[in-house]
C-alpha positions as protocol buffer text, in pm:
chain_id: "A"
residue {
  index: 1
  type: UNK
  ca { x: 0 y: 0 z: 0 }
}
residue {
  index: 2
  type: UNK
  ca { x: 82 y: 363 z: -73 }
}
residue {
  index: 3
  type: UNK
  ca { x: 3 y: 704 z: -133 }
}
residue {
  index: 4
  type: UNK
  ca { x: -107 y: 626 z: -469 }
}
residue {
  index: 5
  type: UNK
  ca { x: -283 y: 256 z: -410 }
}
residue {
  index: 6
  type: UNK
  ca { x: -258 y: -66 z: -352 }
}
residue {
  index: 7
  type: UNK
  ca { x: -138 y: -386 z: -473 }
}
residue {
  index: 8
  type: UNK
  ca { x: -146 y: -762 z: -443 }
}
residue {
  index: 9
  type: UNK
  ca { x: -77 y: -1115 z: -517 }
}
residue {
  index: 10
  type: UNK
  ca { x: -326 y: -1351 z: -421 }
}
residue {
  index: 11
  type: UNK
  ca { x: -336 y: -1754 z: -536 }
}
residue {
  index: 12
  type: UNK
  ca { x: -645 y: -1766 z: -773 }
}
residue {
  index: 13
  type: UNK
  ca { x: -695 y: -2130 z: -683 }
}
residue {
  index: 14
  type: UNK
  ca { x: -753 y: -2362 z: -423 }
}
residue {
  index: 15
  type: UNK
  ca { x: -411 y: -2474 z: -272 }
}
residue {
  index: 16
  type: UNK
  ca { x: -211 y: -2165 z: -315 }
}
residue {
  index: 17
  type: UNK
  ca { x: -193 y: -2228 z: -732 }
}
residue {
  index: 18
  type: UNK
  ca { x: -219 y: -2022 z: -1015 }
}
residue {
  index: 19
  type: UNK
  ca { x: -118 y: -1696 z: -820 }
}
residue {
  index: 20
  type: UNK
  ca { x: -196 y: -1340 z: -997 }
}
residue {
  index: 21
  type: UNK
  ca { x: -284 y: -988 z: -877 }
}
residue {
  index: 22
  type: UNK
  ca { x: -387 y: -681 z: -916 }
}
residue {
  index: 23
  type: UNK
  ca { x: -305 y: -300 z: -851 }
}
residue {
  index: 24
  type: UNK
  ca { x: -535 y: 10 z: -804 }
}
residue {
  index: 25
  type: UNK
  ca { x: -420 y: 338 z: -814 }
}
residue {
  index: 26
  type: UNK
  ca { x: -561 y: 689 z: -783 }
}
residue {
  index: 27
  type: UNK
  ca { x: -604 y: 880 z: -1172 }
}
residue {
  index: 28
  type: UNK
  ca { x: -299 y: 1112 z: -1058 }
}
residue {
  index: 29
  type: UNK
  ca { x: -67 y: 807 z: -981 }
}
residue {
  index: 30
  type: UNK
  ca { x: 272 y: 809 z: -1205 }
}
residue {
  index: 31
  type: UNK
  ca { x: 222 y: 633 z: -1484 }
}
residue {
  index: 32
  type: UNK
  ca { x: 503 y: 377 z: -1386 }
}
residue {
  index: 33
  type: UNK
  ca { x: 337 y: 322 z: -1040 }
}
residue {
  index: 34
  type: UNK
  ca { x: 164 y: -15 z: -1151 }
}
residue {
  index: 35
  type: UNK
  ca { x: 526 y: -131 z: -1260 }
}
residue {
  index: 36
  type: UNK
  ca { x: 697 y: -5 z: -988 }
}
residue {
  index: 37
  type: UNK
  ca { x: 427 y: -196 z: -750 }
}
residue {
  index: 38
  type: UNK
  ca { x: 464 y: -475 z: -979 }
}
residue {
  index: 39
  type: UNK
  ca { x: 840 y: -539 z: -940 }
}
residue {
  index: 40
  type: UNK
  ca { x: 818 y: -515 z: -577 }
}
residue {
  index: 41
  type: UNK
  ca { x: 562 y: -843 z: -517 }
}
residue {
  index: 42
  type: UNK
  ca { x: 719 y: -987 z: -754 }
}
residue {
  index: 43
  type: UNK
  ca { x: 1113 y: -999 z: -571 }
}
residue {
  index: 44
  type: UNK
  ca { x: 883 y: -1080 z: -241 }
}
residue {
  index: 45
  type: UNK
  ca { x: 675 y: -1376 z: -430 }
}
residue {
  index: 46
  type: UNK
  ca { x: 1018 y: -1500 z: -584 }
}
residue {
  index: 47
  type: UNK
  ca { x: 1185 y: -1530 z: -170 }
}
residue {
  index: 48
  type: UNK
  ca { x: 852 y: -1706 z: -76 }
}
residue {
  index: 49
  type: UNK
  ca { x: 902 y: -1979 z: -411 }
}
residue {
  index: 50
  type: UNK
  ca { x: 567 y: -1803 z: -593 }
}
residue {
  index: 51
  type: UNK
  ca { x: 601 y: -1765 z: -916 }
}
residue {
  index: 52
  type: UNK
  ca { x: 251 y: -1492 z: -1069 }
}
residue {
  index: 53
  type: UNK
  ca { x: 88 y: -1605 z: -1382 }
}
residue {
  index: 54
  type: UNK
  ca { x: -110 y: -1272 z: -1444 }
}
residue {
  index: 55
  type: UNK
  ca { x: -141 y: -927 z: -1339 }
}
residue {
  index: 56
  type: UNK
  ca { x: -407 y: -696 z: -1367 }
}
residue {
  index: 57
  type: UNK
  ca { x: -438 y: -303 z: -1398 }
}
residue {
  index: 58
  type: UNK
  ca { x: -729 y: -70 z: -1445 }
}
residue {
  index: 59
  type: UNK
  ca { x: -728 y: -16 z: -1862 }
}
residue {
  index: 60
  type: UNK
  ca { x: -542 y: 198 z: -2004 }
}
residue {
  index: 61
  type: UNK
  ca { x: -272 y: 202 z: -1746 }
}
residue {
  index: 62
  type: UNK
  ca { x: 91 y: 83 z: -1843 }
}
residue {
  index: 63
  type: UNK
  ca { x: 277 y: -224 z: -1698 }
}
residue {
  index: 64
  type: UNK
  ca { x: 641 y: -346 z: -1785 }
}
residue {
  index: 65
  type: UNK
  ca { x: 692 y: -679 z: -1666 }
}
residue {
  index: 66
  type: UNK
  ca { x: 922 y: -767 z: -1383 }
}
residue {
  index: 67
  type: UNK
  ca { x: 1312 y: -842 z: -1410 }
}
residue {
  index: 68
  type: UNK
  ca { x: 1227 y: -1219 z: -1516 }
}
residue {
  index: 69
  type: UNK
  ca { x: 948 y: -1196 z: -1716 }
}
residue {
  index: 70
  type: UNK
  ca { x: 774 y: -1108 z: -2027 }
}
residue {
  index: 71
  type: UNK
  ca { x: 407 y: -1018 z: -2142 }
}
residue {
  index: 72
  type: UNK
  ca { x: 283 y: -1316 z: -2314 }
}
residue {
  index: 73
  type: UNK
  ca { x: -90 y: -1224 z: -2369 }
}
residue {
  index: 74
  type: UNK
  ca { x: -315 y: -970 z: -2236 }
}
residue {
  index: 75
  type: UNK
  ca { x: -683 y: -909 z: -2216 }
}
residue {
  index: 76
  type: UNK
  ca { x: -973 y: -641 z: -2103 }
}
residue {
  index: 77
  type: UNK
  ca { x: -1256 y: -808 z: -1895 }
}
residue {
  index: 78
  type: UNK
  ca { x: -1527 y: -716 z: -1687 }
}
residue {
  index: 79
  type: UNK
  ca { x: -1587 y: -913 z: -1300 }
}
residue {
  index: 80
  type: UNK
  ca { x: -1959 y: -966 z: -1291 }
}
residue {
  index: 81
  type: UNK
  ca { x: -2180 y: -1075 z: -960 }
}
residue {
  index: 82
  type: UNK
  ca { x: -2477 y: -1134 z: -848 }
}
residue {
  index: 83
  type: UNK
  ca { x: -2660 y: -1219 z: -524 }
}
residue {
  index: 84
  type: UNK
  ca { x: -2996 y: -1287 z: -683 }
}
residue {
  index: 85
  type: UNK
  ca { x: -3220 y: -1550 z: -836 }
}
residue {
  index: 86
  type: UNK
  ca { x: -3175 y: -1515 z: -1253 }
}
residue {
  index: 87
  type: UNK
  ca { x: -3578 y: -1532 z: -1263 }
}
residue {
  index: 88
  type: UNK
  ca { x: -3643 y: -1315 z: -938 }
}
residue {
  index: 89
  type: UNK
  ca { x: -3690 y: -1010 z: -1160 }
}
residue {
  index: 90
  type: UNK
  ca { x: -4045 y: -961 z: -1335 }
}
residue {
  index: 91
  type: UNK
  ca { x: -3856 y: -871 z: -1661 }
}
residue {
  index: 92
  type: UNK
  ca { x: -3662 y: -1197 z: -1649 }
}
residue {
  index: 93
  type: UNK
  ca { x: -3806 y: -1518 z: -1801 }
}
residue {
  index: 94
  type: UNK
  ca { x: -3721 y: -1892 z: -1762 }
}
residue {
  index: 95
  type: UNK
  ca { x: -3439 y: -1995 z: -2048 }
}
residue {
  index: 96
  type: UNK
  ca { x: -3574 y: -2234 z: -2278 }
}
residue {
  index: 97
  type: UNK
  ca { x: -3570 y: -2572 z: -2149 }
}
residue {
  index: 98
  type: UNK
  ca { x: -3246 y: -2817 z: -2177 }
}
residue {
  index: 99
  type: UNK
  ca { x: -3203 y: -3153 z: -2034 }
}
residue {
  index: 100
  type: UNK
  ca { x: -2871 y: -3086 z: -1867 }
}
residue {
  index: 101
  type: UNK
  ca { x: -2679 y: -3322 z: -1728 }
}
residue {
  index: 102
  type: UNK
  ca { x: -2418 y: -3355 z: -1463 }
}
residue {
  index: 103
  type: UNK
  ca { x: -2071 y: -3431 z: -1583 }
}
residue {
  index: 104
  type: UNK
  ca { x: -1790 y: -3562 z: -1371 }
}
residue {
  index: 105
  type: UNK
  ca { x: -1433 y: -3310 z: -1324 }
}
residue {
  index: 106
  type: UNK
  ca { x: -1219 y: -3629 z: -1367 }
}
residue {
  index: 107
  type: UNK
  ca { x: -1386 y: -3918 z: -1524 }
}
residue {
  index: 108
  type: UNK
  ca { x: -1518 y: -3699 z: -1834 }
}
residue {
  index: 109
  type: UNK
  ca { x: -1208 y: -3486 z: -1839 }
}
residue {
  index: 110
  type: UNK
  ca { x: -1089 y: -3575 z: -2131 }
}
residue {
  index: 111
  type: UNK
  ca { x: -1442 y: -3560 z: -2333 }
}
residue {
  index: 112
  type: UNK
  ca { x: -1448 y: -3207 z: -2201 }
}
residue {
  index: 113
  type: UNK
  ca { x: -1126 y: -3060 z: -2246 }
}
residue {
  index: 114
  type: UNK
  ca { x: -1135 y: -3175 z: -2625 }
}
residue {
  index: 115
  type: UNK
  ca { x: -1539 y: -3032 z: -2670 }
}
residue {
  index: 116
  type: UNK
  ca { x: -1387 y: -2702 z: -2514 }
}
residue {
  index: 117
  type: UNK
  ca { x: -1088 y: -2722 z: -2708 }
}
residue {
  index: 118
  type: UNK
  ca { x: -1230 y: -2789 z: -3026 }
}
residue {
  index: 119
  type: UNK
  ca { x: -1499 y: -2473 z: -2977 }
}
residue {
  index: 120
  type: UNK
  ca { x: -1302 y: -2220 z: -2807 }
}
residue {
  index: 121
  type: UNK
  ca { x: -888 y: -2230 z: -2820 }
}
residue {
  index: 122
  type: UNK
  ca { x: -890 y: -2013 z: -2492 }
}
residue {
  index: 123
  type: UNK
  ca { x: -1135 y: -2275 z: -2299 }
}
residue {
  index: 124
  type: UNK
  ca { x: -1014 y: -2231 z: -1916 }
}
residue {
  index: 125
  type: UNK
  ca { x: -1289 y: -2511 z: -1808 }
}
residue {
  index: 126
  type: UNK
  ca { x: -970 y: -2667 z: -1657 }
}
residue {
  index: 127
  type: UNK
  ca { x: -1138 y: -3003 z: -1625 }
}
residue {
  index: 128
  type: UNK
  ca { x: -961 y: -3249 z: -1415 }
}
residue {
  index: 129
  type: UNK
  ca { x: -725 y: -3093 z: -1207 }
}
residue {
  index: 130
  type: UNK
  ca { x: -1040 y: -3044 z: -900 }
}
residue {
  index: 131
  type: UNK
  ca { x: -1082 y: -2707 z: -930 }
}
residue {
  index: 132
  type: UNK
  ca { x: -1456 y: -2729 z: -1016 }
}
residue {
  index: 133
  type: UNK
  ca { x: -1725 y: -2773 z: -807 }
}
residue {
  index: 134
  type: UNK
  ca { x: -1970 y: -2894 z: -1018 }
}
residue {
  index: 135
  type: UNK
  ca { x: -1987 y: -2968 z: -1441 }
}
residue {
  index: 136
  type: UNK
  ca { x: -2316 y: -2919 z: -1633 }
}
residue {
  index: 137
  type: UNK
  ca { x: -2355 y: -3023 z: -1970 }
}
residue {
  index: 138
  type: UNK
  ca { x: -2574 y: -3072 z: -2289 }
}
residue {
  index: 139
  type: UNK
  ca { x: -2557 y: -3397 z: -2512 }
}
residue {
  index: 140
  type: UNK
  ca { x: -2735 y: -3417 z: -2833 }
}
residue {
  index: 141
  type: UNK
  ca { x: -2871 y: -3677 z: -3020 }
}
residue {
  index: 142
  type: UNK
  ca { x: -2577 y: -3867 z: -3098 }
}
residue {
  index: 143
  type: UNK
  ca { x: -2452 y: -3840 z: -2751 }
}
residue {
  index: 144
  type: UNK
  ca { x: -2213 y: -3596 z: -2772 }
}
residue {
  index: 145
  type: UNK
  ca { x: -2163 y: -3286 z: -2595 }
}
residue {
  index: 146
  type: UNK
  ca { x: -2322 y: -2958 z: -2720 }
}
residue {
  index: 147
  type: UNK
  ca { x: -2251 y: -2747 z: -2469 }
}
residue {
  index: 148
  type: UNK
  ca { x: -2030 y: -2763 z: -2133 }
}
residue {
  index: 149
  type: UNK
  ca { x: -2001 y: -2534 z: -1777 }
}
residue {
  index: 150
  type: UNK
  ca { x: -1860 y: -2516 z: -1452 }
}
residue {
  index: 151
  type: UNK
  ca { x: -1850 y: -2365 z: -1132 }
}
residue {
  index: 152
  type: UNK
  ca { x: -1470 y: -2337 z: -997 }
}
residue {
  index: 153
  type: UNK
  ca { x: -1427 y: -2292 z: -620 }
}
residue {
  index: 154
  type: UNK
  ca { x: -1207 y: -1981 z: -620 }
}
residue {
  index: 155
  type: UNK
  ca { x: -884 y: -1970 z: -342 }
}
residue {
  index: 156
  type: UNK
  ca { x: -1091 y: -1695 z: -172 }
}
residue {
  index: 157
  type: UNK
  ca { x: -1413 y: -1931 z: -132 }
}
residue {
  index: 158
  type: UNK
  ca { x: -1627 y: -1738 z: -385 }
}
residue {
  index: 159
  type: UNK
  ca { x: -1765 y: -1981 z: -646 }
}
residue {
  index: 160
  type: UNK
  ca { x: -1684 y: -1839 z: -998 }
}
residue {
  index: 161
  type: UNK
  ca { x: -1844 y: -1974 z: -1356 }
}
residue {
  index: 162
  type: UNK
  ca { x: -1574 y: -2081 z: -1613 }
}
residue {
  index: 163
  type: UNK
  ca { x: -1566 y: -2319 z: -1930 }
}
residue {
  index: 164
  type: UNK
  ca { x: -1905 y: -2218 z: -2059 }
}
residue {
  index: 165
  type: UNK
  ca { x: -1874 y: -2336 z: -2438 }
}
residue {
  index: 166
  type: UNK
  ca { x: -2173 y: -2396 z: -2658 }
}
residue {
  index: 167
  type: UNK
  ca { x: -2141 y: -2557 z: -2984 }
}
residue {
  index: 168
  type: UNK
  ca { x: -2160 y: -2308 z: -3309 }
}
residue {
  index: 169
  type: UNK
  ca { x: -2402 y: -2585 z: -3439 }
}
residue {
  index: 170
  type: UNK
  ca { x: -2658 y: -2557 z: -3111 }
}
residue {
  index: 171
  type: UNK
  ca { x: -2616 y: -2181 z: -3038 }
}
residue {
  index: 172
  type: UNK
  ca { x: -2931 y: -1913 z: -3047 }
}
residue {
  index: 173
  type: UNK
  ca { x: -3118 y: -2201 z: -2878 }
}
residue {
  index: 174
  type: UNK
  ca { x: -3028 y: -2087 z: -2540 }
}
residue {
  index: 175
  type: UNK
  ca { x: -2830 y: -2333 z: -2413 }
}
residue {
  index: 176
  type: UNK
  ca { x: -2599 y: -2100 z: -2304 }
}
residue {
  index: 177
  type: UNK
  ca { x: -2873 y: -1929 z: -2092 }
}
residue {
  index: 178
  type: UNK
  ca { x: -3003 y: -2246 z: -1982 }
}
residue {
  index: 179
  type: UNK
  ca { x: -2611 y: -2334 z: -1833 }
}
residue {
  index: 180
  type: UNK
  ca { x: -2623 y: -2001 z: -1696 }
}
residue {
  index: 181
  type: UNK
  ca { x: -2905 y: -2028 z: -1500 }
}
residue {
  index: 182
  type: UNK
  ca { x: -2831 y: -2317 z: -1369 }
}
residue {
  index: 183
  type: UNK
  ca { x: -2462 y: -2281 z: -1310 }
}
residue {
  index: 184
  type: UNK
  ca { x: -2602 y: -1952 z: -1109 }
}
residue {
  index: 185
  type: UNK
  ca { x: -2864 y: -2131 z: -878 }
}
residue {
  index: 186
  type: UNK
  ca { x: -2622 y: -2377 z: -761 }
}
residue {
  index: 187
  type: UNK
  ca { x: -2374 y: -2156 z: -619 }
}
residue {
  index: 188
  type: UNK
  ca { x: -2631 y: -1933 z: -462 }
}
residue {
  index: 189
  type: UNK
  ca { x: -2789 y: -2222 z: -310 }
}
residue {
  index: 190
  type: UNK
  ca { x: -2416 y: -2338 z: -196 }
}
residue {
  index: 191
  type: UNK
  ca { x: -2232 y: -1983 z: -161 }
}
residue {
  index: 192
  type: UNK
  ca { x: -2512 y: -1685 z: -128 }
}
residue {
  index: 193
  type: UNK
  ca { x: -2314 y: -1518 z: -416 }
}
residue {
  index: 194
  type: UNK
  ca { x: -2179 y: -1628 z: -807 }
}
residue {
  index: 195
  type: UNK
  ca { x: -1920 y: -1451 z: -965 }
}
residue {
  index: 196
  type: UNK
  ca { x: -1804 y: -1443 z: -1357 }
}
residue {
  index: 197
  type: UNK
  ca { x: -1576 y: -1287 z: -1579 }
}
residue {
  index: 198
  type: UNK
  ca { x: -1629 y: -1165 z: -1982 }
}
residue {
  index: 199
  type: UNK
  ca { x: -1419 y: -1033 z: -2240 }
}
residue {
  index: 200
  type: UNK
  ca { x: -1563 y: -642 z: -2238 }
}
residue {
  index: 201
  type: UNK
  ca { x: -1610 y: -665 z: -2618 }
}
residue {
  index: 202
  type: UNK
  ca { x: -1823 y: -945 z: -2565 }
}
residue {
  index: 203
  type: UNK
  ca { x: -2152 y: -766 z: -2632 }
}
residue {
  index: 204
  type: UNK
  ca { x: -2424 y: -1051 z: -2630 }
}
residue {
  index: 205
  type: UNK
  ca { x: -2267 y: -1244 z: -2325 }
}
residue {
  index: 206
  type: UNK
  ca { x: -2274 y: -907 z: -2159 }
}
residue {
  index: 207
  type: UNK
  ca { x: -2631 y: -861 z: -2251 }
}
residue {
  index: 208
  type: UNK
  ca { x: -2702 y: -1188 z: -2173 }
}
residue {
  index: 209
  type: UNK
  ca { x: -2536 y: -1151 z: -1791 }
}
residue {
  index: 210
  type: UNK
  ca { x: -2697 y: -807 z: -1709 }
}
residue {
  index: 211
  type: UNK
  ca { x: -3079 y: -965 z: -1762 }
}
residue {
  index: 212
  type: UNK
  ca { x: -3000 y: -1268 z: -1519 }
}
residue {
  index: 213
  type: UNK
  ca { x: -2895 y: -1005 z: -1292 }
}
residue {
  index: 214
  type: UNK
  ca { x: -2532 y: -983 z: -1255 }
}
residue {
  index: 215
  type: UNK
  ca { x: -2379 y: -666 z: -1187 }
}
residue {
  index: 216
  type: UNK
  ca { x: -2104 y: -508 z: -1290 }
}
residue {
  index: 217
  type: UNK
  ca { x: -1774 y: -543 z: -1042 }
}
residue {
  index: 218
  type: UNK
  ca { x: -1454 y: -405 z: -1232 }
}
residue {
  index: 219
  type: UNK
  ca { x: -1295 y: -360 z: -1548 }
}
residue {
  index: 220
  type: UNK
  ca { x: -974 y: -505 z: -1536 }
}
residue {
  index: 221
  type: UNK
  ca { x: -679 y: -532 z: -1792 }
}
residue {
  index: 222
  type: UNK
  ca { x: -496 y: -820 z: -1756 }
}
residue {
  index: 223
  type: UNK
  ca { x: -135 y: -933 z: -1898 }
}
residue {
  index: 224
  type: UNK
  ca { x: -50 y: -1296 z: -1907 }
}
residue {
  index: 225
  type: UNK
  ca { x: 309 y: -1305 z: -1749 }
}
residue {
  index: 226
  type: UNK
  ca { x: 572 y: -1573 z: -1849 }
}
residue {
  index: 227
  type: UNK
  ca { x: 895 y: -1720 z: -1717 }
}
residue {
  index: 228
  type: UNK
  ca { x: 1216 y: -1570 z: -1922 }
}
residue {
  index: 229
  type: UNK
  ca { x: 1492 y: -1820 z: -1909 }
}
């Protein structure tokens, strides 16, 4: 903490893996104050054997990676929430009914890695590796999947949607509402609270969020950070 923020590095998942942060300063902060906070976790993390994946800034600030390090992808998202029912809302209506089924993190790992793979090269489903909580998914008439979701129990406790995929094929049919919904219910029911993230450009997913009720957290700019040998 300083005059001109704060900053941290937190684990993002259970067990004190995948460790990132984030820094928020005041508008008047130098411009190299993100950097400067930056390089400073970053020789702490390295004494304590953590190694950050990702770090975040408000857009349009700058960031230089660490002594170490390079920027090997970046992205602008929005943090979404919500404490309500997706229906609770007169204006809301039910999705359009799915048979959803509940998938398994390790036994159908493979099946689901490859659907998510196949329809979205960024998939972070991270089937598996027992980060999720619970899997929902869609199969059509051949059996296959059509559409996949999780919730992921984050390090913090706060269940957080991820791997939502729908096949091109199936899409407009609302099965990516339908996952949604349901996705949402659970962790209310479990946690009081569900939490998401979306690619800011992503206009019809951020339609889609704002009339099941989620609200709008932060807009965060995120760079991928990577070992340099």
């Amino acid at each position: 903490m300083g005059r001109h923020g704060w900053a941290v590095l937190t684990p993002w998942r259970p067990g004190g893996r995948h460790w990132g942060g984030l820094a928020v300063v005041a508008p008047d902060a130098p411009q190299d104050a993100e950097t400067a906070a930056l390089a400073v976790l970053t020789d702490v993390a390295r004494q304590q054997g953590v190694s950050p994946e990702w770090f975040s800034t408000e857009p349009g600030r700058a960031l230089a990676p660490p002594p170490g390090y390079a920027v090997d992808g970046a992205g602008v998202w929005d943090l979404l929430w919500t404490t309500e029912d997706p229906q609770s809302a007169g204006s809301r209506r039910d999705p359009p009914l799915h048979h959803l089924v509940e998938l398994e993190d390790r036994a159908d790992a493979a099946e689901i890695e490859e659907f998510g793979r196949r329809h979205n090269p960024t998939f972070e489903g991270l089937p598996g590796r027992g980060y999720a909580e619970l899997w929902l998914g869609a199969r059509g008439a051949g059996g296959g999947l059509t559409a996949v979701g999780a919730v992921h129990r984050l390090a913090s406790g706060v269940p957080h949607l991820a791997g939502i995929v729908v096949d091109p094929a199936h899409r407009r049919a609302g099965l990516g509402e339908a996952l949604t919904v349901e996705l949402t219910r659970w962790s209310l029911r479990s946690h009081g609270v569900s939490t998401l993230g979306v690619y800011a450009d992503h206009a019809d997913a951020l339609r889609l969020y704002d009339r099941l009720g989620y609200r709008f957290g932060q807009r965060l700019h995120t760079r991928v950070l990577a070992r340099r040998p």
